[in-house]
C-alpha positions, 0 to 999 in steps of 0.5 A: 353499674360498672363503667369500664373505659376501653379502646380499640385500633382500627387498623388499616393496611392495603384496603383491609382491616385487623378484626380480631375474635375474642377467645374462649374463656372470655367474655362475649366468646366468638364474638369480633372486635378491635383489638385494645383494651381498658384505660388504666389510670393515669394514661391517656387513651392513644397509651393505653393504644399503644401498650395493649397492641404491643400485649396483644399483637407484638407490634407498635402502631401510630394513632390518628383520628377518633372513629367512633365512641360508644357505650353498650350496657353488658350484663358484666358493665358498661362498657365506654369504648373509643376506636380510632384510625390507626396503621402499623409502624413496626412488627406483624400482628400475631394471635396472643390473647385472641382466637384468630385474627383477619385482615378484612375487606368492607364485605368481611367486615359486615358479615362478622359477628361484632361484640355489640359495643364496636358495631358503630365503630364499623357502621362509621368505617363502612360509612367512610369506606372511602377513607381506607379501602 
């Protein structure tokens, strides 16, 4: 099986969280995620970070502490994605790849239809609600 190596922000930003919604056309359509995307070799995880929020949402982020990795096994690979806590530094999030994004609170959060391979990474955010709410 295919091992893809992927990551994700966990933005934060007045007690809510940037979830975006992957568009038609792509794998798991509808579904919720963090935005990101996959390693490419040579970079460490916090530059790939950087480089596909700029891609996706035209703004840069600073990188803090690992939520959460997990591996999910999809039809199409196995997917190894790495979440961490991270916040806005310069620009306002806007809809390039993605159907829609939400800045959400813990309550919009749970009710999201989440891509199977983040519904840790939010499990370890609502767990730790305190840390960004």
């Amino acid at each position: 099986m295919k091992r893809i190596t992927v990551v994700g922000a966990v933005l934060v930003r007045d007690g809510r969280i940037l979830a975006a919604q992957r568009g038609e056309g792509m794998s798991l359509a509808g579904c919720w995620e963090f935005p990101g995307g996959k390693i490419e070799p040579g970079e460490t995880p916090q530059e790939t970070l950087r480089r596909e929020i700029v891609e996706e949402l035209g703004c840069r982020i600073e990188i803090g502490e690992l939520v959460a990795r997990t591996e999910h096994a999809y039809d199409f690979g196995l997917v190894d994605l790495s979440t961490y806590w991270c916040r806005l530094i310069a620009g306002e999030p806007a809809l390039t790849e993605h159907a829609a994004i939400v800045w959400a609170d813990a309550e919009e959060l749970a009710a999201l239809e989440w891509a199977p391979a983040d519904v840790e990474s939010v499990e370890t955010i609502l767990a730790e609600r305190e840390r960004w709410s």
